[in-house]
N, C-alpha and C positions, 0 to 999 in steps of 0.2 A: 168302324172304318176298316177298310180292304191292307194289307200289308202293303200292297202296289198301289194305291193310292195315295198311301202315307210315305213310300216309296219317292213319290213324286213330288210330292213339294220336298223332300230334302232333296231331291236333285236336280229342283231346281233352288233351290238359296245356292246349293254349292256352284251352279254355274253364272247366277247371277254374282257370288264372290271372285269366280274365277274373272268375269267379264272387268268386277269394281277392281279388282285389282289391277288391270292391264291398264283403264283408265285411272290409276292415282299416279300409276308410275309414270305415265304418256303424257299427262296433262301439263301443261306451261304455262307461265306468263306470257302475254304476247311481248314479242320481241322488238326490240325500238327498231324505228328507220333509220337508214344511214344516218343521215346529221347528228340525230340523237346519240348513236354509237361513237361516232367520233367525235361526240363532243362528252361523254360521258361511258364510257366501253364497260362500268363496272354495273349497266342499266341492265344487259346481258345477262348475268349472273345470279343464282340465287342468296336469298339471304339467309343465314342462320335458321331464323323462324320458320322459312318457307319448305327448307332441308329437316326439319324437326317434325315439321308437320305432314310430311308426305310419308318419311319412315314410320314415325307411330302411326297414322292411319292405313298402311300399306299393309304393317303387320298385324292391325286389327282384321285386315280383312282375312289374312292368309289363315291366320289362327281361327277365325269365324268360318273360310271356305271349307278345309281340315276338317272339322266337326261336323259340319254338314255335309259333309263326303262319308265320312264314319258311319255316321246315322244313317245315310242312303245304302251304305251296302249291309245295312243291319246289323251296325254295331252299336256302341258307345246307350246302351240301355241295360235296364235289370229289370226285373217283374215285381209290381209292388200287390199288396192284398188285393186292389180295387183298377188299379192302372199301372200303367207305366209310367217309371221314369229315368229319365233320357239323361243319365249320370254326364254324358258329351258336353251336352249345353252348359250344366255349371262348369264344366273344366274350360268352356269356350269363355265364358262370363266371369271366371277366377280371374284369366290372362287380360282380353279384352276389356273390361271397364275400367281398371287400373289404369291403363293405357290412355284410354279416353279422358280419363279424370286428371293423370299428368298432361296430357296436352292442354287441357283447361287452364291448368294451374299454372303452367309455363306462357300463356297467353296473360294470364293477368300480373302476374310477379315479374315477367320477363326473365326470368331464373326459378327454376323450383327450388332453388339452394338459399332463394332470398328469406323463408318461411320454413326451415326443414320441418320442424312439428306441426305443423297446420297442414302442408301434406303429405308429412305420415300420417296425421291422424284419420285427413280426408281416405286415403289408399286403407288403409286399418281398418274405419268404417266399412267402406267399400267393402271388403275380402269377408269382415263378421257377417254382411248383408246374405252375401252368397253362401259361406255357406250356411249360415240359420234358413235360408231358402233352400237346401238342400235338405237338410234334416226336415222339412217342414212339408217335402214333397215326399217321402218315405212309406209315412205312415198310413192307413185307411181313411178315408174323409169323416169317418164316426169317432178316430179316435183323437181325445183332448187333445195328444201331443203336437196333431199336427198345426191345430191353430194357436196353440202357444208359442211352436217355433216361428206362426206367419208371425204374430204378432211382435216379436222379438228381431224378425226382420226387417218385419215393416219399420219399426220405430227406428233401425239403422238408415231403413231408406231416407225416410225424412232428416233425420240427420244431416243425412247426403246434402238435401235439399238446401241445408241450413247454411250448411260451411259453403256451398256454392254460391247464394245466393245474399248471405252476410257476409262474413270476414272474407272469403277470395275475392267478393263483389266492392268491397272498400277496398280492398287492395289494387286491384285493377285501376280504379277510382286515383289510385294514388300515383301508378304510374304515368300515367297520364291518358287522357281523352279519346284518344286511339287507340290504347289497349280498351281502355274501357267499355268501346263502342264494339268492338270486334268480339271480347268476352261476354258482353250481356247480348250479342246476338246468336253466340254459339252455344250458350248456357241453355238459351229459352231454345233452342230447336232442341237440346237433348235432355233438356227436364221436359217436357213436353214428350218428345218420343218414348224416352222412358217410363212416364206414368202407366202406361197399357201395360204394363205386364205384370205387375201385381194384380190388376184387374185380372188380364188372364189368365192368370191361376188362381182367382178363386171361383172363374165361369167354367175353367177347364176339365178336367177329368181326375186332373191331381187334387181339386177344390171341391166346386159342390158339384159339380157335372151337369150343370146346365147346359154348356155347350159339348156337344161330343168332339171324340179325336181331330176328326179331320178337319172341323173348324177352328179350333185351337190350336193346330199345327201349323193350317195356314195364317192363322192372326201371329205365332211367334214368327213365322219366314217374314212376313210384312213388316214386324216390328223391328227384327235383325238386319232388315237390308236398309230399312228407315236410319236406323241408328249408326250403323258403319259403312254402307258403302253412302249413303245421300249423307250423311252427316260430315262422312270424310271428307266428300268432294265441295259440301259447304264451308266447312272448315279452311279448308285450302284456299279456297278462292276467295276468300275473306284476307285469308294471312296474304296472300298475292295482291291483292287490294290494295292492303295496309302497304306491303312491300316494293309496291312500283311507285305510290306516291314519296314513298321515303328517299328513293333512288331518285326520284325527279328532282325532287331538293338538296339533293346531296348529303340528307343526314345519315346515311349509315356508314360506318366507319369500315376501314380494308378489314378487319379482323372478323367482323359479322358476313364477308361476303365469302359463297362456297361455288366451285373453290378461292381461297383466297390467293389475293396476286400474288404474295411474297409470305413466308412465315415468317413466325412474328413470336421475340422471346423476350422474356422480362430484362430489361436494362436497367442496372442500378446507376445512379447517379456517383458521381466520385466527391468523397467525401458524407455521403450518407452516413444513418445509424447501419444498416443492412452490409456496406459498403465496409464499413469497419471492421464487424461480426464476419465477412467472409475473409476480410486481412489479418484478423485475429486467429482464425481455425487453421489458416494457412500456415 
């Protein structure tokens, strides 16, 4: 493949990130009708969730656009024996899946802090995946070490697959029916999106080179915009789903809504244990 052809699909992912990013920030809830507002004004507003989910997918993208900017003006690459590799993408894919996998996580626990070990372990796996997929793009397609490193990566992938689809998937489960509905539909678009790219790097150039450059370059732009700017905008509109029926029935509390009407600070009752222990340090 031509340098300016390879040229060209990184500039266009970057401008297709540039584009996803204008629409994560742009994009809303539809706004109630009058009656609705005056009879309910906090309908207006985002939720927690909704504020959580446009930041992390905002900055998957910004971090995803960055690197395919990089790579468009012929950076973020080294020359390996047999091919290139494009050192950008794991630094793109170190930041961004972490990212993706806390929004997950925060979708089914409703707190990532409800489970700390289960998502460090999930984020830990993740981070071991990339880079043993790093190490595993390195080397010549004839030498042992690069399919032991796949192989070491692969087995984190699935992993992945595991914690997502067991333990975060009962948990979800546990919060209840609407988280549950919103994570197993957000899960299956990005275990799905996801699967291609271990494929593509063993079709690719970095693997057995079945496929040359420029179709593997365009199968990863495909996969990149699949997974963060369509997943992001899935994501959200999912969480805005959940989030307007919530505000229709009035269950979400002033403290989940952003911004919020009034701030809002712990009050000890009088006579508490707490209430004591601050009368005692006094």
């Amino acid at each position: 493949m031509s340098q300016s052809s390879e040229k060209k699909w990184f500039a266009l992912g970057a401008a297709a990130f540039a584009a996803g990013f204008v629409a994560l920030l742009a994009i809303r809830r539809r706004k109630p009708g009058a009656d609705e507002a005056e009879q309910r004004p906090e309908a207006a507003l985002e939720t927690r969730e909704e504020e959580n989910d446009r930041v992390i997918h905002s900055l998957v993208v910004l971090v995803a656009g960055s690197a395919y900017l990089l790579m468009a003006s012929g950076g973020g690459r080294k020359a390996a024996p047999d091919h290139t590799t494009y050192w950008a993408r794991y630094a793109d894919w170190a930041i961004t899946t972490p990212l993706l996998l806390l929004g997950l996580a925060g979708q089914a626990l409703g707190s990532p802090f409800r489970r700390t070990a289960l998502v460090g372990g999930l984020l830990a796996t993740d981070l071991y995946m990339i880079v043993t997929g790093y190490l595993a793009d390195k080397p010549a397609r004839d030498d042992p070490r690069k399919w032991l490193w796949y192989a070491m990566s692969s087995g984190a992938f699935l992993g992945i697959y595991y914690l997502l689809w067991g333990p975060l998937r009962d948990e979800a489960r546990r919060t209840g029916p609407e988280a549950l509905d919103v994570y197993t539909r957000n899960a299956a678009f990005l275990s799905l999106v996801w699967a291609g790219y271990p494929l593509n790097f063993v079709a690719g150039p970095e693997g057995t080179g079945t496929i040359d450059k420029e179709a593997s370059t365009a199968i990863y732009a495909g996969l990149d915009i699949a997974a963060k700017i369509l997943f992001g905008l899935y994501s959200l509109g999912n969480t805005q789903e959940k989030a307007a029926k919530a505000l229709a029935e009035g269950r979400v509390p002033e403290h989940e809504l952003r911004p919020a009407p009034r701030a809002f600070e712990e009050v000890k009752e009088p006579g508490s244990p707490e209430e004591g222990e601050a009368g005692a340090e006094r």
